[in-house]
N, C-alpha and C positions, 0 to 999 in steps of 0.2 A: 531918758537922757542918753544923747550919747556920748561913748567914751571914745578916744583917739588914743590906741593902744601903740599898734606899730612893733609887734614882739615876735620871734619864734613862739610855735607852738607843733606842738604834735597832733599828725591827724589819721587817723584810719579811713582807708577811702576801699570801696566795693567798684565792681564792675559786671554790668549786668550783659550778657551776651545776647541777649534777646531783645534788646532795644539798642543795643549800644552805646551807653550810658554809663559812663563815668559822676561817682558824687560821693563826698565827704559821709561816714556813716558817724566816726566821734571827733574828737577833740580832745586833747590835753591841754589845761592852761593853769598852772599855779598849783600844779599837784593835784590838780581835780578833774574828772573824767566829765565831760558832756556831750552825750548821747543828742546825736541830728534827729530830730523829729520830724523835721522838716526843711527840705529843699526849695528856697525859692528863685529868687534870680540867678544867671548864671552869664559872663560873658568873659569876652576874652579880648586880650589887646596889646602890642607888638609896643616894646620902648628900645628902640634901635633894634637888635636882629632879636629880644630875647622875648619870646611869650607869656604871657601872664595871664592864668584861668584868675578870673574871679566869683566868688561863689557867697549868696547871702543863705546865711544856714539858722536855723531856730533849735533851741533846746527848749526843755518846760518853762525856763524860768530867764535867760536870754537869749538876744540874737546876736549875734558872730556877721564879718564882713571876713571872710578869708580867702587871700592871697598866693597861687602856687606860681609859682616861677620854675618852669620849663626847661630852664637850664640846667639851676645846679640841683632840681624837685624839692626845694626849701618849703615850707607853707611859712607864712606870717598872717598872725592875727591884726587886723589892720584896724576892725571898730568893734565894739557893741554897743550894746541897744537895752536898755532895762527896761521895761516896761511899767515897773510894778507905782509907779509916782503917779 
């Protein structure tokens, strides 16, 4: 099911120098840590001059749709995704 969150969250992000690659490693959301297991979509897209990475991320148990804005480097949790139904 998904959910339409639309919140701040906290997110730790790595940068790999060997590929050049930028990507989310956890998350904070509701006082609970979720570790990226996995990285899958990524794009990015301009809403008047301001940049917006988008990034769909997987934990064990959801998926994350998160939002970095280039400006002010805010991330927003924008959906998830439960699987488990």
């Amino acid at each position: 099911m998904v959910n339409k969150i639309s919140t701040p969250v906290s997110v730790l992000m790595a940068y790999d120098s060997k590929t050049g690659r930028v990507y989310p490693r956890c998350l904070t959301w509701k006082n609970r840590v979720y570790p990226v297991s996995k990285v899958g979509f990524h794009h990015s897209y301009y809403e008047g001059r301001t940049l917006y990475h988008v990034f769909s991320v997987a934990s064990k148990t959801l998926f994350f749709r998160l939002i970095l804005n280039t400006e002010n480097l805010h991330w927003i949790l924008d959906e998830t995704f439960d699987n488990s139904l």
